[in-house]
C-alpha positions as CSV (number, residue, x, y, z in Angstrom):
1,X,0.0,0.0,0.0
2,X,1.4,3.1,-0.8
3,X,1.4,6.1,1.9
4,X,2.0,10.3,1.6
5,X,2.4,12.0,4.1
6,X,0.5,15.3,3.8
7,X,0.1,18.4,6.4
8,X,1.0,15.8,9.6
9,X,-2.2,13.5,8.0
10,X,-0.8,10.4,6.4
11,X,-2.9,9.6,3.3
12,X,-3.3,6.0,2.5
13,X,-3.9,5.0,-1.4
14,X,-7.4,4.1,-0.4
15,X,-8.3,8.0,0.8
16,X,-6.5,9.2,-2.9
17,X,-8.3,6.8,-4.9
18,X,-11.7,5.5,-3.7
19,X,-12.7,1.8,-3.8
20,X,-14.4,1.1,-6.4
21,X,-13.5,4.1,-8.9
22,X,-10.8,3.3,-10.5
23,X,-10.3,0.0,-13.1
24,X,-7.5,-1.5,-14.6
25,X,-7.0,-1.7,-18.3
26,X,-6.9,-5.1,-19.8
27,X,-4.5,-4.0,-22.0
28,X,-2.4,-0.9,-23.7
29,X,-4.6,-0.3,-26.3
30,X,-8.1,-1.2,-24.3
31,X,-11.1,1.3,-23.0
32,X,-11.9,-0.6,-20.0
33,X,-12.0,2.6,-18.2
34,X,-12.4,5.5,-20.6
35,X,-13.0,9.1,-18.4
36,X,-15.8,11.3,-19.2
37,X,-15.6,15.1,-20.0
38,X,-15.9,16.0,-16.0
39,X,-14.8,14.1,-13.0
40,X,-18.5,14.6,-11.2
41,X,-18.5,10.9,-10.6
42,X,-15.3,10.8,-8.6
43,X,-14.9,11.4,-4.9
44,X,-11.5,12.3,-5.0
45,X,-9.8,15.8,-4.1
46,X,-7.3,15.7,-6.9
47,X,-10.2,15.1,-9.3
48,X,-12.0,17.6,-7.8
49,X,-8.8,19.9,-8.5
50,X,-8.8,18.7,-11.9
51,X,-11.8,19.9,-12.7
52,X,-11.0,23.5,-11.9
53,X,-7.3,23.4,-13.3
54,X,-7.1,20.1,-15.4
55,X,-8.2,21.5,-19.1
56,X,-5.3,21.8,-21.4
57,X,-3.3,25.3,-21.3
58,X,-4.9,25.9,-18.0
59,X,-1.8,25.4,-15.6
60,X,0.4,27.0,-18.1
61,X,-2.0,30.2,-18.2
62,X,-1.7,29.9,-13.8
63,X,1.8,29.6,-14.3
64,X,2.3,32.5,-16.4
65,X,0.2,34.5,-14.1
66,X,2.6,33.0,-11.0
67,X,6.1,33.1,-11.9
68,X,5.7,35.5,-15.1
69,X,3.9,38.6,-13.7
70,X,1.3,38.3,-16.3
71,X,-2.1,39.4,-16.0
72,X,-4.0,40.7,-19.1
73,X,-5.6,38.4,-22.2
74,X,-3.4,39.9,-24.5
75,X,-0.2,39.1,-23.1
76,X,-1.1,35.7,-22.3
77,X,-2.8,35.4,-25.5
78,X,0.8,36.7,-27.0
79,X,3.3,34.5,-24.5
80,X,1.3,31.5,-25.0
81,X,0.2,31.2,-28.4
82,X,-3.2,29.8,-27.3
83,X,-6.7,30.5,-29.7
84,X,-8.3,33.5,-28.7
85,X,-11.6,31.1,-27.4
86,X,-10.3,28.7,-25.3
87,X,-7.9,31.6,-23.5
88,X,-11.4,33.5,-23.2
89,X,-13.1,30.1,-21.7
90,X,-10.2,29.0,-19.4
91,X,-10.2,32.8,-18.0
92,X,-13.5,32.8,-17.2
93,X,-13.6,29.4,-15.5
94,X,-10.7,30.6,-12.9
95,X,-12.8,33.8,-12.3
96,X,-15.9,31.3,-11.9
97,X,-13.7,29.4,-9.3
98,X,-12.2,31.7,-7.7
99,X,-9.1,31.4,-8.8
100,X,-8.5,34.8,-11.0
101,X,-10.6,37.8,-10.1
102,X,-11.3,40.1,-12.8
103,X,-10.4,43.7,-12.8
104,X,-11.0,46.9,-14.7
105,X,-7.7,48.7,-15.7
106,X,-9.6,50.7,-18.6
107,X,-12.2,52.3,-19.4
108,X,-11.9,53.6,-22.6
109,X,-11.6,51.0,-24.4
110,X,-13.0,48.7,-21.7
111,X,-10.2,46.5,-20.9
112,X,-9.9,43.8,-18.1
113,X,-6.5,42.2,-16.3
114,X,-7.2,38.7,-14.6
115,X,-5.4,38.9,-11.2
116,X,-4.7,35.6,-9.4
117,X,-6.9,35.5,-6.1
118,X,-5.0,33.9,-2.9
119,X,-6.8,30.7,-4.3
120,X,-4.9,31.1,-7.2
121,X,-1.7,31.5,-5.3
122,X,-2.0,28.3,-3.5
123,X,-0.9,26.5,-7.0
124,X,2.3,27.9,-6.6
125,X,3.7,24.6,-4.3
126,X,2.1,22.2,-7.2
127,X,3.5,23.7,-9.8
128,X,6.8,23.8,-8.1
129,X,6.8,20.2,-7.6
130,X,5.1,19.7,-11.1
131,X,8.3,21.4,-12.4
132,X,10.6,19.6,-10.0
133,X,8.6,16.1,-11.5
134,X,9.3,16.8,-15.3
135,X,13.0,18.2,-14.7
136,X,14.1,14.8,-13.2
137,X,12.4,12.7,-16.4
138,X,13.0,15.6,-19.1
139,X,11.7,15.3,-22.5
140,X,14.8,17.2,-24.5
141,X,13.4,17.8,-27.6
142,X,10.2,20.3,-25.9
143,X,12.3,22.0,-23.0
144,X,13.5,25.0,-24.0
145,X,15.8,26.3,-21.7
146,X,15.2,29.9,-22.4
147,X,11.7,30.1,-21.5
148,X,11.6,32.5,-18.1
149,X,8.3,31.2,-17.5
150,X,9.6,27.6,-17.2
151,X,13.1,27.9,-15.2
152,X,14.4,24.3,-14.4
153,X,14.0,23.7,-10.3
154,X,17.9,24.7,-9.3
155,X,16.4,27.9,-10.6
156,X,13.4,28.4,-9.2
157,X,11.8,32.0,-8.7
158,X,8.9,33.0,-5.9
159,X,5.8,33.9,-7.9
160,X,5.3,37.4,-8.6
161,X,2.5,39.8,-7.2
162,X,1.3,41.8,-9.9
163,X,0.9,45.8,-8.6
164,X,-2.4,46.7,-6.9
């Protein structure tokens, strides 16, 4: 049985995964167990989690927002690369979650900065140690070492507080 210890509460595989939940595959290429599009079915925090942050481009956004300062559509838009629509739907599902709040910095045009809430700031330590995780079994041919946004872990930065 395997055993984390978490916050002085030692968590026991069968707290992480509930019984019953989770089947094996009979094989590599079979759909025994084939998720849905939401985790509504599972009792599980990190499913839970997953459903606010688990959408592709959506921990990249947090982390640009984290360690890279960022906080309007357009630079994310910019930095990331990512379709206009699914920046617009992740944005407003961290405002929806309390992740992000949105804020008003103009009013002529109307414009609108998405500021990480303290919510939002809690990722910081799971990202860390998502980072940490993928710099020990490194895909080469992805990493770019000169993204800021993305430092490997012996040079890790403390997320940035964007100006009130």
């Amino acid at each position: 049985m395997v055993q984390l210890y978490r916050r002085g509460v030692i968590l026991s595989a069968e707290r992480i995964l509930p019984p019953g939940r989770i089947q094996p595959t009979q094989g590599a290429n079979s759909s025994a167990h084939v998720p849905g599009r939401t985790y509504d079915s599972q009792v599980c925090s990190i499913a839970r989690a997953l459903e606010q942050v688990g959408e592709r481009w959506s921990l990249l956004i947090i982390r640009d927002a984290l360690f890279g300062g960022l906080t309007r559509y357009n630079d994310f838009q910019r930095r990331l690369g990512i379709a206009t629509n699914i920046l617009k739907d992740r944005l407003e599902g961290f405002v929806a979650a309390g992740i992000m709040e949105r804020r008003e910095y103009s009013g002529q045009p109307e414009l609108h900065e998405y500021v990480l809430t303290g919510k939002g700031r809690d990722l910081a330590a799971t990202l860390i140690a998502l980072t940490e995780w993928g710099d020990r079994s490194p895909l080469p041919r992805f990493r770019s070492s000169s993204d800021p946004a993305c430092p490997p872990a012996s040079d890790r930065r403390s997320p940035r507080r964007p100006p009130r």
